[in-house]
N, C-alpha and C positions, 0 to 999 in steps of 0.2 A: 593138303592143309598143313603138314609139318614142314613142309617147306616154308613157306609163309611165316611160319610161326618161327624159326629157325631165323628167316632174315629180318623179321621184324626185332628179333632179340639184337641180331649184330647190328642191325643199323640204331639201336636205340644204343647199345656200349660204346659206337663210334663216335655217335653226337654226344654222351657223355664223356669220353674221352679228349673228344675237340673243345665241351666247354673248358674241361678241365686245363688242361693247354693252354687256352688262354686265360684264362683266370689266374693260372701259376704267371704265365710273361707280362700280366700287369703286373701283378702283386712284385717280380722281380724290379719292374720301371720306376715303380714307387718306391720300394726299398734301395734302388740305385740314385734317384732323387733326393731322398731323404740325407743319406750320405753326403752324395754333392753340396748340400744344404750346409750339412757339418764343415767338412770343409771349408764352403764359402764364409763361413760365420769365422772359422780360426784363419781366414786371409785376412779377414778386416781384422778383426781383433789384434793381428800382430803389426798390419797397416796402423793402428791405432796408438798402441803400443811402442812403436820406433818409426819415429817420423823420416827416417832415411828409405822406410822400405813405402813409405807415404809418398814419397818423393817420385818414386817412380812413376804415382799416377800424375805427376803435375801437369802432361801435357794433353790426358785423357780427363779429367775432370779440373775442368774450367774454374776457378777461384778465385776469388781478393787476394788470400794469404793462407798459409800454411796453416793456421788454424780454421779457417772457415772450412777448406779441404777437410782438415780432422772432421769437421762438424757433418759435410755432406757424406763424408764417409760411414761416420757412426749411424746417420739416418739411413743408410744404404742395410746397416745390421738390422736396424728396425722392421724397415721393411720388409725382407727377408726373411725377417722372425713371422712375421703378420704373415706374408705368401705362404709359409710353411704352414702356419696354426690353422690359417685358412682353407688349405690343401688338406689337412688333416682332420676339419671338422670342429676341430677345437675353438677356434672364431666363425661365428654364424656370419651370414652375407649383412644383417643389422649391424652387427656387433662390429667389422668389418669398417664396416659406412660410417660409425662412429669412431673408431679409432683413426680412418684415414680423414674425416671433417679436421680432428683435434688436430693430428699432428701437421694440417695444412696450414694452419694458423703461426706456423714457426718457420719464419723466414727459409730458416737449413733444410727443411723438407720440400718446401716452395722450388728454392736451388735443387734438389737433388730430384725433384719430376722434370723440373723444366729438363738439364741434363739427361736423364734415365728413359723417359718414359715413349721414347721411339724405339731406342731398345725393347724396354719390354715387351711395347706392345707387337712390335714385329716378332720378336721370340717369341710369344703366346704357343705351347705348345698343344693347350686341349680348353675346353666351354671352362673349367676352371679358373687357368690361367688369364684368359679372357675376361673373365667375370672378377676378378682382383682385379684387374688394369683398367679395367671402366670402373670398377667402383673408387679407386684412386684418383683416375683421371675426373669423375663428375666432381670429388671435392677439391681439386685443383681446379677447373673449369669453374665452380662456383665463388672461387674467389676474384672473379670476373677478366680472368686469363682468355683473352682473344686466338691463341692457338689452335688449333682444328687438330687434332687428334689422327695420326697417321693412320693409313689402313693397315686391316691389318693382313 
């Protein structure tokens, strides 16, 4: 009987140690994300800032003119902001849905799905990520955009 009792203690410190393991290496993925996020935000923002380092995307996002580029750019921060808020709880899947309705209504977000949005949705890394690119994509699609939406 103390046997028993003995492995049912260790096997119960193991499974608490394995959740724990993995609770720590998300919590690391998301705090590595979150970063990357910061990052991404201070590339655009110097993209924004000096139109020579804007230049460079000139053959990666497609444009009229160098200010339209600024524009798709800046909506690129946007979005980004929204992925992150989203990610973080801070914008509910509604709240989301409204934000991504309005900002389809502005031609430079229009341009910057059309552009983006096989990327994203291929990069989709989890049901989150997922769940941001369809809820973008439906208020892009509802502006009566014929495009079919890449698997993912």
């Amino acid at each position: 009987m103390k046997t028993y009792v003995v492995a049912g203690a260790a096997l119960a410190v193991v499974v608490a140690e394995a959740t724990r393991l993995r609770q720590s290496r998300q919590q690391h993925r998301e705090q590595a994300h979150l970063a990357i996020a910061e990052m991404h935000q201070r590339l655009l923002a110097d993209q924004e800032a000096n139109p020579e380092m804007a230049a460079v995307w000139k053959v990666s996002v497609p444009a009229e003119s160098d200010m339209a580029r600024a524009e798709i750019l800046h909506v690129n921060r946007w979005v980004s902001l929204w992925g992150i808020a989203h990610r973080t709880g801070v914008l509910t899947d509604d709240s989301l849905a409204g934000y991504a309705r309005n900002g389809m209504q502005n031609p430079a977000f229009q341009q910057f799905w059309t552009y983006a949005r096989t990327f994203r949705i291929m990069g989709a890394r989890d049901e989150i990520d997922r769940t941001f690119n369809a809820t973008m994509d439906q208020a892009y699609q509802a502006l009566g955009r014929k495009e079919k939406a890449p698997a993912a």
